[in-house]
N, CA and C of each residue as an Amber inpcrd file, in Angstrom:
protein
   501
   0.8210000  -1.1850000   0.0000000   0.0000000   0.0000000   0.0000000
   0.8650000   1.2480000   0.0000000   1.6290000   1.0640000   0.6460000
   3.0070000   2.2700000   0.7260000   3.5610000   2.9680000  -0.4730000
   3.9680000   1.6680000  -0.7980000   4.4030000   1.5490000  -2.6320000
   3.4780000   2.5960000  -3.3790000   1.7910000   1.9620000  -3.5220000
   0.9650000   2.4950000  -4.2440000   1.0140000   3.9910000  -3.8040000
   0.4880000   4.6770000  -3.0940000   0.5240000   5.7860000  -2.5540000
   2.0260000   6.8220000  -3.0190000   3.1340000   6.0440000  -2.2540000
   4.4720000   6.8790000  -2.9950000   4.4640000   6.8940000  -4.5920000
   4.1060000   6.0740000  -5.0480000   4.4670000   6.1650000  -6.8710000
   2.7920000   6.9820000  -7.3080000   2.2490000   6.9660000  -6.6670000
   0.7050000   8.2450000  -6.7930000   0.8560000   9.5400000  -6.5760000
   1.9000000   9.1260000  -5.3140000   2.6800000  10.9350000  -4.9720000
   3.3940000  11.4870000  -6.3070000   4.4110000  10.5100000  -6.6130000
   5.6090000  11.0510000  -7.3060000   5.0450000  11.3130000  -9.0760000
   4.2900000  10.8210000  -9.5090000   3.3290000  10.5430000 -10.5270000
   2.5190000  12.0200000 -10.6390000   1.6950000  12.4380000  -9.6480000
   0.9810000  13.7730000  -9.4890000   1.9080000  14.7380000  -9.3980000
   2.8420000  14.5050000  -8.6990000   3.8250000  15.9150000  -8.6770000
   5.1010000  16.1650000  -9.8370000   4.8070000  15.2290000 -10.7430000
   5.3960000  15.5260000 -12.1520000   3.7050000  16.3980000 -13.1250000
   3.0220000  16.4080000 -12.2960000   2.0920000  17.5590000 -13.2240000
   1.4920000  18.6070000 -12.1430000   2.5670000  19.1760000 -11.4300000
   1.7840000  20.1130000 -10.6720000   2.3820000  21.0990000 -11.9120000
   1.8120000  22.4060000 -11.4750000   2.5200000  23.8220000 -12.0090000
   2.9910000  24.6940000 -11.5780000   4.0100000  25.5460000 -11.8910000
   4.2830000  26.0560000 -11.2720000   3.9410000  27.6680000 -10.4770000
   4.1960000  27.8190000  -9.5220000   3.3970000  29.0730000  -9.1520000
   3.9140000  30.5040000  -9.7220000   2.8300000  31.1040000 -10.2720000
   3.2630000  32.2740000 -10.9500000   3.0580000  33.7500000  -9.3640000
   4.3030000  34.2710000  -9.4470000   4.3180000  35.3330000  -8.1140000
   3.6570000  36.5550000  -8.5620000   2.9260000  36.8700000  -8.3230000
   2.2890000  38.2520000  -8.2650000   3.2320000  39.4230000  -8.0280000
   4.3180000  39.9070000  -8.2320000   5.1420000  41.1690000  -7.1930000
   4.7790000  41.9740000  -7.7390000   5.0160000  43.5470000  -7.6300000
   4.6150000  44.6190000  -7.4080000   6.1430000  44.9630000  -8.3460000
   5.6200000  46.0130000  -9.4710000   6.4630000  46.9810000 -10.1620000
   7.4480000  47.5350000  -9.8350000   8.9330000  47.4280000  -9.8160000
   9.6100000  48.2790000  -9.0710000   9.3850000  49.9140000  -9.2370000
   8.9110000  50.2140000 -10.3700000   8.4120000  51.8090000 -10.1570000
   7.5210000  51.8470000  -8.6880000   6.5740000  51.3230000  -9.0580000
   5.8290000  51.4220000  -7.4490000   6.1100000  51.3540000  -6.2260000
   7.6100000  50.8370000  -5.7280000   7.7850000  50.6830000  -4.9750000
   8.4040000  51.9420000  -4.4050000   9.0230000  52.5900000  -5.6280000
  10.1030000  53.4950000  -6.0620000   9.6220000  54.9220000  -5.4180000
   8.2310000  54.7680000  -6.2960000   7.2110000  56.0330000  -6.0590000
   6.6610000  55.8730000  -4.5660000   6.2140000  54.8380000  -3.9140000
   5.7080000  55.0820000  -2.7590000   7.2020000  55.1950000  -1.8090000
   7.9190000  55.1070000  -1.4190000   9.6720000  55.3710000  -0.8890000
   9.7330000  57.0570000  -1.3870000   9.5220000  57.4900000  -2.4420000
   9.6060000  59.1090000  -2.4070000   8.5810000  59.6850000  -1.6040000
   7.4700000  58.9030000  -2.0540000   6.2840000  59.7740000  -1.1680000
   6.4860000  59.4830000   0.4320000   6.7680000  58.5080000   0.3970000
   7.4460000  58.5630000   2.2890000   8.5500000  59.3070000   2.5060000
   9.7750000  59.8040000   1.3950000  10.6990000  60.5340000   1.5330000
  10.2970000  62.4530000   2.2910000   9.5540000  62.3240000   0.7560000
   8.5740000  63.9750000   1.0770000   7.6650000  64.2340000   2.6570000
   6.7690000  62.7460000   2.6350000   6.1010000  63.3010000   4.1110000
   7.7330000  63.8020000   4.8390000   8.3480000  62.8770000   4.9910000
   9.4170000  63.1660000   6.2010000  10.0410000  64.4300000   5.8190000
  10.3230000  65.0050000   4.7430000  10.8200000  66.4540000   4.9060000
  10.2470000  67.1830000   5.2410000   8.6650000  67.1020000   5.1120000
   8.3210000  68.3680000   5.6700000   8.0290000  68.3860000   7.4000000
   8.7070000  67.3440000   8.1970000   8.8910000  67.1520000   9.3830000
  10.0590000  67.7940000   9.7780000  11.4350000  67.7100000   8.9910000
  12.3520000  68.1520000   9.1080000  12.6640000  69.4960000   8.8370000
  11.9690000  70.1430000   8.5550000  11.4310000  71.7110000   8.2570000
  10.7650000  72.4370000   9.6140000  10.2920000  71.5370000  10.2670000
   8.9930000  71.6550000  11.4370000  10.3520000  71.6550000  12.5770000
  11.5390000  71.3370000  12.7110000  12.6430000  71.0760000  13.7380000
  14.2000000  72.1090000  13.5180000  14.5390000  73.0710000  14.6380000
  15.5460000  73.6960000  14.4330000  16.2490000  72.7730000  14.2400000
  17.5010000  72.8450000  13.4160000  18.4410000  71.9330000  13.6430000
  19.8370000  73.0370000  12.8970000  20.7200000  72.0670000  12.3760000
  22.1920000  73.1340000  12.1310000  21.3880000  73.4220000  10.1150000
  20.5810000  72.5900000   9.6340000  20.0490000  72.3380000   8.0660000
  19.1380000  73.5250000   8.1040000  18.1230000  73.6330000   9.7820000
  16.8940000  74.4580000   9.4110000  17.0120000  75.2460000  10.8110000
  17.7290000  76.9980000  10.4180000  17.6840000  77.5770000  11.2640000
  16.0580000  77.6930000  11.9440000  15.1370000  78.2530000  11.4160000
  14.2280000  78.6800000  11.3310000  13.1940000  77.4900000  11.5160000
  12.9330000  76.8250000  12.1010000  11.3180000  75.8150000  11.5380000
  10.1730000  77.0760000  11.3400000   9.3090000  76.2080000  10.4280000
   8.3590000  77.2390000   9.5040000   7.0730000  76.4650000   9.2970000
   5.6950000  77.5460000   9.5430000   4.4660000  76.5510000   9.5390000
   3.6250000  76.3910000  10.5140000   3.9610000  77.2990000  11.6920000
   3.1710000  77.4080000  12.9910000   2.6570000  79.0630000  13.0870000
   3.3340000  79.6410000  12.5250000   3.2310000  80.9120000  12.8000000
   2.8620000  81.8750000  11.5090000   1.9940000  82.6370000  11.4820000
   1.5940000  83.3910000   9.9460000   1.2140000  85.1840000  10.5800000
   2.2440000  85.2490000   9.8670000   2.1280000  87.0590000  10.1310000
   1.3440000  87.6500000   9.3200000   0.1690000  88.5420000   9.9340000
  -1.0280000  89.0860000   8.6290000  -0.2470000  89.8800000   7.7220000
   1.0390000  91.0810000   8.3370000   1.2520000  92.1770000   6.9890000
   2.3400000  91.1940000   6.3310000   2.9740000  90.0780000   6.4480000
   4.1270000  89.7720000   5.4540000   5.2030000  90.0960000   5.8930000
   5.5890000  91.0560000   6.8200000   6.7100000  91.4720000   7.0750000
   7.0820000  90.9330000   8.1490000   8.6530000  90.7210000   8.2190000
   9.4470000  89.8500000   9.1470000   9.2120000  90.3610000  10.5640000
   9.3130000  89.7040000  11.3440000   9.1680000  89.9370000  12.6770000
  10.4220000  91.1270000  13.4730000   9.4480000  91.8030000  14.0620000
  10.6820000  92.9800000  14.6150000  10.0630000  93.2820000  15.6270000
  10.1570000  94.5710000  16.4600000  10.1510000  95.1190000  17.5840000
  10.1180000  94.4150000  18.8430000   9.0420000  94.1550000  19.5510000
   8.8220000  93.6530000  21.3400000   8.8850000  92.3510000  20.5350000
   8.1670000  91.4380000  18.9030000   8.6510000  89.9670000  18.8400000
   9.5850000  89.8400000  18.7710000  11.2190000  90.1890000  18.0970000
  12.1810000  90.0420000  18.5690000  13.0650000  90.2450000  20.1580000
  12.4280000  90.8110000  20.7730000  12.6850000  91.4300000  22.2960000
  13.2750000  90.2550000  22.8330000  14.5530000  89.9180000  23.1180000
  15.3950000  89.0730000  23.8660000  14.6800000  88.5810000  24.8390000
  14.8250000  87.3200000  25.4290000  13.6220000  86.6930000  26.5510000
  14.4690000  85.2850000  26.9940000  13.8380000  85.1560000  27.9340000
  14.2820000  83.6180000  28.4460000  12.9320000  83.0730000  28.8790000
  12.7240000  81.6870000  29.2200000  11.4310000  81.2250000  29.7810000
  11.9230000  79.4170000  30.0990000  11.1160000  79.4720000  30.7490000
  11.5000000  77.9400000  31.2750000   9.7220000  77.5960000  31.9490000
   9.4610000  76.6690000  30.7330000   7.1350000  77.1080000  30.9440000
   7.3330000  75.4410000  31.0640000   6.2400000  74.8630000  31.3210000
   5.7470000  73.3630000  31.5110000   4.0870000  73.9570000  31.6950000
   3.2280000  73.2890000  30.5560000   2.0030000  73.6810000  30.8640000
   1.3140000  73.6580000  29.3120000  -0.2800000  73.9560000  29.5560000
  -0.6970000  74.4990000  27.9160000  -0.0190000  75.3540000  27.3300000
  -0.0290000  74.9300000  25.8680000   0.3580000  76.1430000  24.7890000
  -0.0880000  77.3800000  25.1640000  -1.6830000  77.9670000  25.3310000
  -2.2400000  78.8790000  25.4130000  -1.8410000  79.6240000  26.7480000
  -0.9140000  78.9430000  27.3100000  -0.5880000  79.7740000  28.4170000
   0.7120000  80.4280000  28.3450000   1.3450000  79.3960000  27.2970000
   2.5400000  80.2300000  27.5190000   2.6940000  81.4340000  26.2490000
   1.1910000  81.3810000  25.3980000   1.3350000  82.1600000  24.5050000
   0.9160000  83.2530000  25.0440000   0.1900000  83.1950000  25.9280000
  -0.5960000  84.3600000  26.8610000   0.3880000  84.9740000  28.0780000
   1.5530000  84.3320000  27.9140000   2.0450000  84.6680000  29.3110000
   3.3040000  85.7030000  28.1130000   3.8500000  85.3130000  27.3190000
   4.7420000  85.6470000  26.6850000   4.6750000  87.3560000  25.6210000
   2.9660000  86.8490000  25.3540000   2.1870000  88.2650000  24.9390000
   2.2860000  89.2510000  25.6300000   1.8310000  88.8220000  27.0370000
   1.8870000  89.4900000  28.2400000   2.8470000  90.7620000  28.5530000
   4.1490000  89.5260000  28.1670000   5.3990000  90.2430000  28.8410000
   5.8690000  91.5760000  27.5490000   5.4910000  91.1550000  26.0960000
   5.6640000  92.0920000  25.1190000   4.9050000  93.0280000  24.8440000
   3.1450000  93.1620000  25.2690000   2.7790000  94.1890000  25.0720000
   1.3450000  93.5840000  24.4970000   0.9750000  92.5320000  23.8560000
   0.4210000  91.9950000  22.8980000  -0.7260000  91.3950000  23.6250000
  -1.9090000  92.2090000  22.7900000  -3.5490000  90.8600000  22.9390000
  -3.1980000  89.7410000  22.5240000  -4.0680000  88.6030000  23.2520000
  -4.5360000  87.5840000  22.6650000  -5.9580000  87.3370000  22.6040000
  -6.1360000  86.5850000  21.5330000  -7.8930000  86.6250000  21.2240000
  -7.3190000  85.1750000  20.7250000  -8.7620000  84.4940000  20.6510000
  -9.1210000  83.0280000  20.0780000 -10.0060000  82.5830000  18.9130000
  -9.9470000  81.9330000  18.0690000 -10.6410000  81.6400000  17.1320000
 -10.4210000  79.8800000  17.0480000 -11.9300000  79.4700000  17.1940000
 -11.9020000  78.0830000  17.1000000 -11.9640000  77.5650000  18.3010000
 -12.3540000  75.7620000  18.2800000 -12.9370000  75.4000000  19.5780000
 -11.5920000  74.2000000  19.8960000 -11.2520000  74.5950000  21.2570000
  -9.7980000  74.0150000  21.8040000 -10.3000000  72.2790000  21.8550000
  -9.4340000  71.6620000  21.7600000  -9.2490000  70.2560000  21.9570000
  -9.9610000  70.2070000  23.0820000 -10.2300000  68.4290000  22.9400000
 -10.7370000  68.1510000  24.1660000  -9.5760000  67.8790000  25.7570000
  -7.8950000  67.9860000  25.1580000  -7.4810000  67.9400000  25.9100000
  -6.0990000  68.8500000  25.5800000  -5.4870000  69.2600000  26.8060000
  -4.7420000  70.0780000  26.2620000  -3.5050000  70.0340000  25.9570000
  -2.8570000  70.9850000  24.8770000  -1.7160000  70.2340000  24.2250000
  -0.8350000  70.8060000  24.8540000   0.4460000  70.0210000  25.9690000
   1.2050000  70.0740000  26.7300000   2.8030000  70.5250000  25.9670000
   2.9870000  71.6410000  26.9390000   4.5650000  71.9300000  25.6370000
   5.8250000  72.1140000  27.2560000   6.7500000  71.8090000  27.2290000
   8.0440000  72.4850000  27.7050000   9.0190000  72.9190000  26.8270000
   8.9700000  74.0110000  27.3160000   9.9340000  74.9530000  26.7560000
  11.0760000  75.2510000  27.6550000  12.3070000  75.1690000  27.4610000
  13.1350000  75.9020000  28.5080000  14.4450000  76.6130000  27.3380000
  14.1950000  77.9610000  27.0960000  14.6110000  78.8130000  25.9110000
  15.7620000  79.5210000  26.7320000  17.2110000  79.6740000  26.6010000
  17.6390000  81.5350000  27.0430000  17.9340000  82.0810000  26.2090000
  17.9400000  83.2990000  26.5210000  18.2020000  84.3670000  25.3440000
  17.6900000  83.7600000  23.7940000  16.4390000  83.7880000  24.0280000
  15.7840000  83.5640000  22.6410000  15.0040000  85.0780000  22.1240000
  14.3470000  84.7730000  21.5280000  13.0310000  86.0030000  21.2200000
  12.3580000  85.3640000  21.5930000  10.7260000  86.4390000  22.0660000
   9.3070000  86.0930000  22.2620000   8.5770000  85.2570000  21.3260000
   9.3010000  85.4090000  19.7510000   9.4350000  84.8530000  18.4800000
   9.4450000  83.2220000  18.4730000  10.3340000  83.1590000  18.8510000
  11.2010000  81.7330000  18.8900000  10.5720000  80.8190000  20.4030000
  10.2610000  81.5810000  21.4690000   9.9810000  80.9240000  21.9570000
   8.3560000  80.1130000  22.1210000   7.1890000  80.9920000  21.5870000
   5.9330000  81.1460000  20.9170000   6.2290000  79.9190000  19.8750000
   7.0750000  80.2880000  19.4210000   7.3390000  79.0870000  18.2540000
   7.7440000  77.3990000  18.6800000   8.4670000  77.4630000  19.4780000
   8.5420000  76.3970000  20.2310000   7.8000000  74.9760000  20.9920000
   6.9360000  76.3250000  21.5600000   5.6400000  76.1620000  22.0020000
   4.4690000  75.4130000  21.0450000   5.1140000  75.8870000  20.1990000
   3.8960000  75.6180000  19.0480000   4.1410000  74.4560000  18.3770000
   5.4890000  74.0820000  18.2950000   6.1710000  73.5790000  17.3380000
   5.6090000  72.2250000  18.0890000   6.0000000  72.1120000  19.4180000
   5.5290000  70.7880000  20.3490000   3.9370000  70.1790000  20.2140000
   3.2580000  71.2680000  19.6930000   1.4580000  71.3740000  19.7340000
   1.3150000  70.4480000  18.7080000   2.2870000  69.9080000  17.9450000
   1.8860000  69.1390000  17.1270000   1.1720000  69.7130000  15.8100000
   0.7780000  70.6120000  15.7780000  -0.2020000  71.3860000  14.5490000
  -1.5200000  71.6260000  14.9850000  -2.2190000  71.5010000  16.7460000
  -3.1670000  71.5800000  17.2090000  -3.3470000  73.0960000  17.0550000
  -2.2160000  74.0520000  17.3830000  -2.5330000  75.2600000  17.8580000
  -1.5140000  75.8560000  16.6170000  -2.3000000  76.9990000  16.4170000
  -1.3040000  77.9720000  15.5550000  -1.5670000  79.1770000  15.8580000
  -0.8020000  80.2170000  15.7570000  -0.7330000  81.7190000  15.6970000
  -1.1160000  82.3200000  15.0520000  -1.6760000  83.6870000  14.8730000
  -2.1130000  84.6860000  13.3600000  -1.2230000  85.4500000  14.4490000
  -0.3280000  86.1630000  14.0930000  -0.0450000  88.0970000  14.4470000
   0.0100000  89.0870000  13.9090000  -0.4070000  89.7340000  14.2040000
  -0.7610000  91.6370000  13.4290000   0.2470000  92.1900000  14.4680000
   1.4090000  93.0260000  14.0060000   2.1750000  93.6270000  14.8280000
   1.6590000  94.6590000  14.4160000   1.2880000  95.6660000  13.2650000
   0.6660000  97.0070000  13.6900000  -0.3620000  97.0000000  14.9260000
  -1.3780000  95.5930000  15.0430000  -2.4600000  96.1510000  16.1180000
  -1.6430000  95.5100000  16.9600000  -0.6930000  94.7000000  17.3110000
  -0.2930000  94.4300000  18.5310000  -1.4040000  92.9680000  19.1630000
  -1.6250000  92.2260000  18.3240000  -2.6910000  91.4920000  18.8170000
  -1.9860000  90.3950000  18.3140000  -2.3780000  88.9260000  18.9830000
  -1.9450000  87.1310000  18.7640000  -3.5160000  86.7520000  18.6190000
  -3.8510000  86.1760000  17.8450000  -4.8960000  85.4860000  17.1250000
  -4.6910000  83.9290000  17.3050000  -5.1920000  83.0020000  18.4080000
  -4.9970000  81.7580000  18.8800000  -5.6660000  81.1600000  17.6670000
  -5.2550000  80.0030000  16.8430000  -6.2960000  79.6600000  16.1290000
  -5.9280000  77.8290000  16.0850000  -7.4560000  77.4260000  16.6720000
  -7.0550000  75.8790000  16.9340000  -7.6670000  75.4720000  15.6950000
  -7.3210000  73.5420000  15.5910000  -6.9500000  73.3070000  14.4070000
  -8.6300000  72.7500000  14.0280000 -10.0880000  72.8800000  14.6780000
 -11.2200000  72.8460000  14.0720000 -12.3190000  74.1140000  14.7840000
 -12.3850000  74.7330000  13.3530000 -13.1830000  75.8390000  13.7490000
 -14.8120000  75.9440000  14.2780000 -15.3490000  74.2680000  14.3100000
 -16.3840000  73.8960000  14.7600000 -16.2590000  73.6560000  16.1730000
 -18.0690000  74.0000000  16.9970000 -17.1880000  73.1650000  18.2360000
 -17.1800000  71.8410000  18.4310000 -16.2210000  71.5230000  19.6020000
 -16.3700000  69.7780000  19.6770000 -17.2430000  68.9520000  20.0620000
 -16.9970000  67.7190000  19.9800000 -18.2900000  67.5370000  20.5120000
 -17.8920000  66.6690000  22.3890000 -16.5910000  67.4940000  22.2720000
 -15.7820000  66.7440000  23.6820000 -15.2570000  68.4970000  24.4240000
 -16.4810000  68.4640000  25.5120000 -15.3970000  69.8550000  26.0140000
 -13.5640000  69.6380000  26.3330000 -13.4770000  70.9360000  26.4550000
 -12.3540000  71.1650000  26.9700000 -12.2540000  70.9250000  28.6940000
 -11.0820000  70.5090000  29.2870000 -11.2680000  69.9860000  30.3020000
 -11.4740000  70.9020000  31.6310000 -10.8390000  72.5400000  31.0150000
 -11.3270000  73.9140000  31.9190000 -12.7990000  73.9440000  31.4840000
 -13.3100000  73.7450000  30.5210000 -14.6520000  74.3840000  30.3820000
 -15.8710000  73.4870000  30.9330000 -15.5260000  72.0060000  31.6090000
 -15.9300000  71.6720000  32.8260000 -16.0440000  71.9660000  34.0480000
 -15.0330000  72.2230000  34.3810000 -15.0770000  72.5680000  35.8170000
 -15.9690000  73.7000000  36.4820000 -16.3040000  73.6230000  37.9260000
 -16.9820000  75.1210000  38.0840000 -16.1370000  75.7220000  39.2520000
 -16.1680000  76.6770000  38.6540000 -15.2560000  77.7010000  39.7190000
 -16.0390000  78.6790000  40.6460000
């Protein structure tokens, strides 16, 4: 019976076929590796480093023109806390409103900063830079005003965790 069975095996597997592989185009592979290249630069844009003095993308000035007066104003800070506080605390110290547009997360986006001798500029930026893209800036330096603007202009449908509480 052994016999029969082995020479039934060896008999069928002189007519199997062989398997044809499905792979994927090397263009395609090519093209999706750039498009993962690109997301990641524009991360590396988002980070001071010795390549990117400047990170860029948190902050939008209404007239176009480069940042000068009390936002350049030399500063130090050493904050642990919400963004909105240390954008409010930093306004504070330069002269500058803050106003809000848009409805804050349901939780809040936690930044440390510990800056010296930076600008009010740079350190706002910092701040921001940690927010992940939750929180961004508008500034008008003729009116002297910071324009908070979170990242859905609807409200949520999850308060914020101050706008629980009762005081």
């Amino acid at each position: 019976m052994r016999i029969i069975v082995a020479t039934g095996a060896l008999l069928l597997a002189g007519c199997a076929q062989t398997t044809n592989f499905h792979t994927k185009d090397v263009g395609l592979m090519v093209d999706k590796s750039i498009t993962d290249i690109d997301e990641e630069k524009k991360f590396v844009y988002l980070e001071k480093s010795a390549f990117n003095q400047r990170p860029v993308g948190v902050i939008t000035l209404v007239h176009k023109e480069p940042p000068s007066g009390a936002l350049m104003m030399p500063m130090s800070a050493i904050f642990n806390g919400p963004v909105e506080d240390l954008i409010k605390s930093t306004a504070a110290k330069i002269g500058y409103s803050v106003r809000k547009y848009g409805e804050r997360p349901g939780a809040p986006a936690l930044v440390a900063v510990n800056r010296h001798n930076d600008t009010a500029y740079g350190i706002m930026e910092e701040g921001l830079l940690q927010a992940h893209g939750l929180v961004r800036i508008t500034i008008d330096q003729r009116h002297k005003s910071i324009t908070v603007r979170y990242k859905r202009p609807e409200r949520s449908p999850v308060a914020h965790i101050d706008d629980t509480r009762l005081y």
